[in-house]
C-alpha positions in Angstrom: 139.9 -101.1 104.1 137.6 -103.2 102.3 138.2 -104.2 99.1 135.0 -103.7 97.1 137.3 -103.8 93.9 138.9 -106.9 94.0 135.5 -108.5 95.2 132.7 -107.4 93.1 134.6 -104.7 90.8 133.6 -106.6 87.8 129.9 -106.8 89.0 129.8 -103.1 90.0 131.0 -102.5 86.3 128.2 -104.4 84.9 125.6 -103.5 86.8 126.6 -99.5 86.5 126.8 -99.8 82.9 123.1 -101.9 82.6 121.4 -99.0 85.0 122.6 -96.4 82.3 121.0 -98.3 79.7 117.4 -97.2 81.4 116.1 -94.2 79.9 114.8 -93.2 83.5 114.0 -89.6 83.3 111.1 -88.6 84.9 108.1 -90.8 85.3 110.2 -93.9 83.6 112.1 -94.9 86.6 109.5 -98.4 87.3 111.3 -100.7 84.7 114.9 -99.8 85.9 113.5 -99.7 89.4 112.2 -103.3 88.8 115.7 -104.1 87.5 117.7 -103.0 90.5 114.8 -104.4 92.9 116.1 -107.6 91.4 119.7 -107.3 92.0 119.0 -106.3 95.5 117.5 -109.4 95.7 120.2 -111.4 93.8 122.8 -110.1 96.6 120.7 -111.0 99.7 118.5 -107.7 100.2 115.3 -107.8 102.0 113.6 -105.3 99.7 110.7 -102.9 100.1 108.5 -100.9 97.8 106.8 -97.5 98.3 105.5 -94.4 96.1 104.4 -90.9 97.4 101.5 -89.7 98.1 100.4 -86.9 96.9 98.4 -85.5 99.3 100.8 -86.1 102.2 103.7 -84.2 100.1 101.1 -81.4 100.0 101.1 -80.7 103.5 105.3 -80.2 103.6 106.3 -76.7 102.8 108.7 -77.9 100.0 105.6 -79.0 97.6 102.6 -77.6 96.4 99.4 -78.6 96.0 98.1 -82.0 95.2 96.5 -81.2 92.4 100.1 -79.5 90.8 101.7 -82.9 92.1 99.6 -84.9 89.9 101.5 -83.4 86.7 104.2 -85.3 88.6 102.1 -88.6 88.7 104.0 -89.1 92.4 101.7 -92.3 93.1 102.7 -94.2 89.9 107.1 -94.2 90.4 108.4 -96.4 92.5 111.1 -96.2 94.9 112.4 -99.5 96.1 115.5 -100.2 98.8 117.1 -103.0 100.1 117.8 -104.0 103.9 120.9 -106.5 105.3 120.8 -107.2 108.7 123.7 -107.7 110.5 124.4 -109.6 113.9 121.4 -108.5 116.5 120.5 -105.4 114.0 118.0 -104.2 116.9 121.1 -103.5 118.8 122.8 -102.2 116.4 122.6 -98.6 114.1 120.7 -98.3 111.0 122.9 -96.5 107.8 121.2 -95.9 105.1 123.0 -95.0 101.4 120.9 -93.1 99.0 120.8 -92.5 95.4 118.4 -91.7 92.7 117.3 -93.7 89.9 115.7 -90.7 87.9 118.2 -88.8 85.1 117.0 -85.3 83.8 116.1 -85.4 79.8 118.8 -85.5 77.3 118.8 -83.4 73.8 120.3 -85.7 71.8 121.8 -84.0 69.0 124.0 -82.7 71.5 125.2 -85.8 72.2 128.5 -87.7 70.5 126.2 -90.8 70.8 123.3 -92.7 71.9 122.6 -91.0 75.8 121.5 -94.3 77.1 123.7 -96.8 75.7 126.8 -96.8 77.5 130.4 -96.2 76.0 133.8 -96.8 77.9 136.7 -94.9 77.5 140.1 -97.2 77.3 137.9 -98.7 80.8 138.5 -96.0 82.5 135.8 -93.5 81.8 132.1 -94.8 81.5 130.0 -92.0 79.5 126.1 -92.4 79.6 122.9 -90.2 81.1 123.2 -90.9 84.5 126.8 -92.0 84.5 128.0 -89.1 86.8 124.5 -88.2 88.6 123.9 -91.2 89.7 123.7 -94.5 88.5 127.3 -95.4 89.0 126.7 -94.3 92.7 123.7 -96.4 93.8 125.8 -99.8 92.1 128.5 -98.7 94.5 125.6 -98.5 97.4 124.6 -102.0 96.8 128.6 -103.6 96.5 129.6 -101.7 99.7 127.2 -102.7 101.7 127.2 -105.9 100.4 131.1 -106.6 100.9 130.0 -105.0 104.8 128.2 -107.8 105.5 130.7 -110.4 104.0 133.2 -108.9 105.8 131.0 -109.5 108.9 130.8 -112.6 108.5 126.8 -112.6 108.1 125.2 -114.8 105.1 123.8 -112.2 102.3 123.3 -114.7 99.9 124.3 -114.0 96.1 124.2 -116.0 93.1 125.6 -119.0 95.3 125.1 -118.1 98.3 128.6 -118.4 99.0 130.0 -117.7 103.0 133.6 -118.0 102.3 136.2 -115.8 104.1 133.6 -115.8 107.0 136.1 -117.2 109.7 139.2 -115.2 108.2 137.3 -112.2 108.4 136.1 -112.6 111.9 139.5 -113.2 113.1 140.6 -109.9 111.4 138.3 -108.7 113.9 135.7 -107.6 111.2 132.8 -109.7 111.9 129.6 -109.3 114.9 128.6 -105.9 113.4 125.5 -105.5 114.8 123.0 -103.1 112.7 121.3 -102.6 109.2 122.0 -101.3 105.8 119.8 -100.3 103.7 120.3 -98.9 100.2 117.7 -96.8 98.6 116.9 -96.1 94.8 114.4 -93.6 95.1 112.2 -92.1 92.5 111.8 -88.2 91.1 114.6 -86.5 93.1 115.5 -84.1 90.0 111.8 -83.0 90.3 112.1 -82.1 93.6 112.6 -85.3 95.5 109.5 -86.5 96.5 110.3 -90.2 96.5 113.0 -89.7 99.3 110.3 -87.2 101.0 108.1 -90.0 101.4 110.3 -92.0 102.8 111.9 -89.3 104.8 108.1 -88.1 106.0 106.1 -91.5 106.5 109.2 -94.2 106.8 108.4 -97.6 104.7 110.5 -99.7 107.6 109.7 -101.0 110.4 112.8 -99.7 112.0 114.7 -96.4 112.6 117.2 -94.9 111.0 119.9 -93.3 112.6 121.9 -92.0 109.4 122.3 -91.3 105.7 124.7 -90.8 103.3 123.5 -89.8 99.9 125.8 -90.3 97.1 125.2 -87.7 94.9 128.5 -86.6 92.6 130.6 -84.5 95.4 134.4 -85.7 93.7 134.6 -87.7 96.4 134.5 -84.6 99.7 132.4 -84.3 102.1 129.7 -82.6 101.9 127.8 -81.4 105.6 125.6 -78.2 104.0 123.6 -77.8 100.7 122.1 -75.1 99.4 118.1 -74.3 98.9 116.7 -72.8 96.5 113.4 -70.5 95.7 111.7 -71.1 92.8 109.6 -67.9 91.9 107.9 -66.9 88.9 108.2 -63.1 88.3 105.2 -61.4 85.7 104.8 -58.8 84.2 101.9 -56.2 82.6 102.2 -53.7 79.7 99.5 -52.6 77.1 99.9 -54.2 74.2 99.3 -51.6 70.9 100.3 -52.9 67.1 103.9 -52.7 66.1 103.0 -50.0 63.6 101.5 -47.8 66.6 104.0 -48.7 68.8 103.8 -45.7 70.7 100.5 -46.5 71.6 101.7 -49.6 73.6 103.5 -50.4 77.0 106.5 -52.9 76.6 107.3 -55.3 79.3 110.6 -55.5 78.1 112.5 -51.9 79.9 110.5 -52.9 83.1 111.9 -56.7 82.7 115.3 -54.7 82.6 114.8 -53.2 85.7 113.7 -56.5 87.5 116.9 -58.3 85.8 119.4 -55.8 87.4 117.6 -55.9 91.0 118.5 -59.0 90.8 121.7 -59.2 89.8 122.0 -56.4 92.4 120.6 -58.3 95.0 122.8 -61.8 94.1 125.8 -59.3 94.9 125.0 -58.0 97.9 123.6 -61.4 99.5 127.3 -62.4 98.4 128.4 -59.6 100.8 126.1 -60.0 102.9 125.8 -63.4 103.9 128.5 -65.6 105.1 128.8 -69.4 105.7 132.5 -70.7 106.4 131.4 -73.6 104.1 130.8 -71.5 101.2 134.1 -69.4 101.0 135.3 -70.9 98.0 132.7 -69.9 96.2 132.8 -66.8 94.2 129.1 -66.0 94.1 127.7 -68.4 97.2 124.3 -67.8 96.6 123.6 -67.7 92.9 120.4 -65.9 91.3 119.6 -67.4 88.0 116.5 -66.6 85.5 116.7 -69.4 83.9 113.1 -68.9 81.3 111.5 -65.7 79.9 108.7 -65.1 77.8 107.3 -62.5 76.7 104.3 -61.3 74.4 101.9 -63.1 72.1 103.2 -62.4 68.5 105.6 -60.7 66.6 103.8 -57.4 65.6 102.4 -56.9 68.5 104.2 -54.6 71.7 104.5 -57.2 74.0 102.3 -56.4 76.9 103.0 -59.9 79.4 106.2 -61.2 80.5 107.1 -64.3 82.9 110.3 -65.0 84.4 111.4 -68.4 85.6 113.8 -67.3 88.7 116.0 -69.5 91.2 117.1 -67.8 94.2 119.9 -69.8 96.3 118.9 -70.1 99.7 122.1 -70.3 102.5 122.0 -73.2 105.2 120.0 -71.5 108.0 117.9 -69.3 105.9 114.4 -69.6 105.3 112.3 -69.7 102.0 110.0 -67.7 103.7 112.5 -65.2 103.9 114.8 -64.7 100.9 110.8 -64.5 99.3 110.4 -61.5 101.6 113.6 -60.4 99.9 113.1 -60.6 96.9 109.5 -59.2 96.7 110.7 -56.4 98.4 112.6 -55.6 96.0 110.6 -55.9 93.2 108.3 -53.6 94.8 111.2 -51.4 95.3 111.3 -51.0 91.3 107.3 -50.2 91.2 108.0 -47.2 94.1 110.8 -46.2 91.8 108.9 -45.9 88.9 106.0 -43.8 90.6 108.1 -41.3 91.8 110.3 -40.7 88.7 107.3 -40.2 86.2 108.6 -43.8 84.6 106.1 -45.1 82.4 108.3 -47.8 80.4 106.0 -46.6 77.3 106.9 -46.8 73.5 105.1 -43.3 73.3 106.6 -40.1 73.7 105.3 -39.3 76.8 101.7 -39.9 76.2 101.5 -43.0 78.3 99.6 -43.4 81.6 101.8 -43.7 84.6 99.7 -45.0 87.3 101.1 -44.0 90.5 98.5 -45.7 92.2 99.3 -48.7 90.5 102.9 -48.6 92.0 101.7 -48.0 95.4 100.0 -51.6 95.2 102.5 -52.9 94.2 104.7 -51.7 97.0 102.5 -52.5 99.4 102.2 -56.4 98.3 103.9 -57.4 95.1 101.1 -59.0 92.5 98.3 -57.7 94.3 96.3 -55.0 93.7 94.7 -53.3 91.1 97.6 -52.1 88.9 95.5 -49.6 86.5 97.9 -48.7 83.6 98.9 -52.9 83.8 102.3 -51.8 85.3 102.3 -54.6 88.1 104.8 -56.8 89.3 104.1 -60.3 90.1 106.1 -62.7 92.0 104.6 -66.1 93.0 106.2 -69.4 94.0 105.9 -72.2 91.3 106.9 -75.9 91.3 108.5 -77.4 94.2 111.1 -75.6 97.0 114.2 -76.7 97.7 115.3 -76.2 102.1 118.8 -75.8 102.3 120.5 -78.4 105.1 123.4 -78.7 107.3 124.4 -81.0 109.8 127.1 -80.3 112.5 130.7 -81.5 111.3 130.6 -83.6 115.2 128.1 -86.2 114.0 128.7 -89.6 114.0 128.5 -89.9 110.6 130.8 -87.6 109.8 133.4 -88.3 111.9 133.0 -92.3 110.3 133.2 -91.3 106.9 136.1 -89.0 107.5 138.3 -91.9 108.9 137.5 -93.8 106.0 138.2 -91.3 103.3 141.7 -91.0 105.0 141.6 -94.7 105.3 141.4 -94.5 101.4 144.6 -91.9 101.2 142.0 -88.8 100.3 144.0 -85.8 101.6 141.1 -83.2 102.2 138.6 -85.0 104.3 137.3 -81.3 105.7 133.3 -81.1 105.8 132.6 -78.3 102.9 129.2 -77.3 101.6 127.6 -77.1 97.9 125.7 -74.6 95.8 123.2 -77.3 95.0 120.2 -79.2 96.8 120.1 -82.6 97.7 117.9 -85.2 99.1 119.8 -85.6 102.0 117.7 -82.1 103.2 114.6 -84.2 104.1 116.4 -87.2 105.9 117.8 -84.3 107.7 114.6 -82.6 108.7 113.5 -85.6 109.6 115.9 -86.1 112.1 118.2 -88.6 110.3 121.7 -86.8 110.2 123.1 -87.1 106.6 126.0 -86.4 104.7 126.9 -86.0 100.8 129.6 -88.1 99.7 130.0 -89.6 96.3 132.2 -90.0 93.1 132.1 -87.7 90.0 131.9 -84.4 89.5 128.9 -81.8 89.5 129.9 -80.2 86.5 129.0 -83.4 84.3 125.5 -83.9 85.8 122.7 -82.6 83.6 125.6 -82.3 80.6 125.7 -83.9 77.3 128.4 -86.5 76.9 128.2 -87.0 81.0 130.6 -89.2 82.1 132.3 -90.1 85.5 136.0 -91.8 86.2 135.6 -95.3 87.2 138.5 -95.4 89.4 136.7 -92.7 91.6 133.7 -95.0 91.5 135.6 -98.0 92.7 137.3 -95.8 95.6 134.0 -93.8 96.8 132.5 -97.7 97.2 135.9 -98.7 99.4 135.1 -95.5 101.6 131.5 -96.2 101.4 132.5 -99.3 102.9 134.5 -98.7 105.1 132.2 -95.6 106.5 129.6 -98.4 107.0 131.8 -100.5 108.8 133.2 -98.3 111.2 129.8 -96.5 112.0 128.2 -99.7 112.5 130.9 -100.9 114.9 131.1 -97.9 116.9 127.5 -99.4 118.4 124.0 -97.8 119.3 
């Protein structure tokens, strides 16, 4: 094994602990990007530059239109990355090791301290936004690689541009890797990941890649499948009436009812339903969460509009298209329902208008349609799409990082899948086989008081080593 600890542990500590200090959530990622650009630099990096372009993101089913992207300001946050070459790297594979720089926002009375100024527990526990998800990560990228290439005996420069150990290390029969590493920080991945779209979609090398592992917080398993995800807005139409006529009115709220059990309905029997032999752990596989709701315009009014935030989990091999199809069915399910019991959802007694053709249009398309009595259901995609990914468990990649984690003395090196989407789904559109594979734990990402156990960062960077060794050696 290589032993990133004893050679840069120090450094990785440092360097971990200054990302954190970045408040990088989104559209602040330049100055930290800067910072690590820097470092890359510092270590012996060729480094490169790029931003997305909006329009180009446009045209991949995952975002929507240019003109939504620019809320995003895609063109104005950098993603940077940093090549070594080792030996002939033209003869050679190219790995690439991913991470983000961007952190979600933080609410910080909910916090036991500052979010961005990093606190250690007795050494052993480093608590910060970004700590776990996944600053910690992308300084483990940059050591492992560059302990690869010392190992290998290639010059990667550093503060002193020191080569010792070359000679020892090529006797150990470590050195004339051929290949190149590259280590990404991209740019807006917990807004849907266009900075590793871009590079994913138009590459910023001027060389193939052959794999990826992105080192996203999987407590250190690996991690061959991801989940999608739908985003879809549902919305709802009453008739509004004052609260002291009440009766008058047509409340969203019993109709919003309806929609909330179909779901929950239909989360249970896609659980049932649909099975992946990744995902068996998992009590509920495919999890439907509203996540937003609002509804009406003021207090003493009945409230006669409703929207609904939704994310539907998508299963590797499923399509958005699809589980859309799904679920619009079966909100038009509820609007058939209704105009064949008499339903009217009214805060009269009885003296509503139930709109039978208004439920008929609905069933036939959800959202469209005149809906007459206001009783429609919309449902409309919003935001960006998430494509679930897999990759077979016989890839290269796989079967190097798997050596190394036992290498390492982790027990369970079996390929699993996760609930959750990662960037690695674009590489792996794109043709570039990746895996998941980090330290930390998915529980802590997006939490107050994150934090992430330092001994599992210094171990994932020895496997991440080590994977990059033995997939570089194992030739074109």
């Amino acid at each position: 094994m290589i032993d990133v600890e004893n050679a840069y542990g120090e450094e990785l500590r440092e360097l971990a602990a200054e990302l954190c200090r970045f408040d990088t959530t989104g559209g602040n990622e330049r100055p930290a990007q800067e910072y690590f650009r820097d470092r890359l630099r510092e270590h012996g990096f060729e480094t490169y530059t790029w931003t997305a372009d909006a329009e180009a993101l446009a045209a991949h089913r995952s975002f929507p239109s240019a003109g939504e992207l620019a809320d995003f300001s895609v063109g104005e946050r950098p993603s940077v990355a940093g090549v070594l070459e080792l030996g002939d790297p033209d003869r050679g594979r190219t790995l690439v090791l991913n991470g983000h720089m961007d952190v979600v926002p933080v609410t910080p009375e909910h916090w036991s301290g500052d979010p961005f100024e990093p606190r250690w527990n007795e050494g052993t526990r480093l608590t910060a936004r970004g700590a776990a998800d996944m600053k910690s990560q992308l300084a483990a990228c940059l050591f492992a690689a560059h302990c690869v290439a010392e190992e290998a005996g290639d010059t990667v420069g550093g503060d002193d541009g020191s080569e010792d150990g070359a000679e020892e290390n090529a006797e150990e029969g470590a050195s004339d890797l051929d290949g190149r590493i590259v280590v990404e920080s991209v740019a807006g991945e917990e807004q849907g990941g266009f900075g590793a779209a871009a590079a994913a979609m138009e590459t910023p090398y001027p060389f193939e890649r052959d794999a990826a592992i992105v080192a996203e917080p999987t407590d250190l398993r690996a991690v061959t499948a991801t989940e999608g995800c739908l985003m879809g807005r549902v919305s709802i139409e009453g008739r509004s009436a004052h609260a002291a006529r009440r009766w008058a009115g047509e409340s969203v709220l019993p109709r919003f009812e309806r929609v909330r059990r179909a779901f929950r309905d239909l989360e249970t029997e896609r659980g049932e339903r649909v099975s992946h032999p990744l995902y068996e752990r998992f009590e509920t596989p495919w999890p439907i969460v509203i996540g937003r709701v609002e509804a009406g315009s003021w207090a003493s009014n009945v409230p006669d509009t409703l929207a609904a935030d939704v994310r539907v989990g998508v299963a590797p091999g499923e399509s958005i298209d699809d589980i859309e199809a799904e679920c619009r069915a079966r909100l038009a399910g509820i609007a058939s329902d209704d105009s064949e019991d008499g339903t009217s959802d009214s805060d009269s007694d009885g003296d509503a208008d139930t709109d039978a053709d208004a439920g008929a249009a609905v069933a036939t398309g959800v959202g469209e349609g005149d809906a007459g009595s206001g009783r429609a259901i919309g449902f409309e995609r919003f935001g960006i799409q998430f494509a679930s990914a897999e990759i077979d468990a016989e890839e290269p990649i796989v079967g190097s990082l798997r050596e190394a984690m036992a290498a390492a003395g982790l027990e369970d090196t079996r390929p699993t899948g996760e609930t959750y989407g990662a960037d690695a789904r674009f590489y792996t559109e794109a043709g570039i086989p990746s895996v998941v594979f980090g330290p930390g734990r998915i529980e802590q990402a997006h939490f107050p008081d994150e934090s992430i156990r330092w001994p599992d960062v210094l171990l994932a960077g020895e496997v991440l080593a080590e994977t990059t060794r033995r997939y570089l050696s194992a030739g074109p």
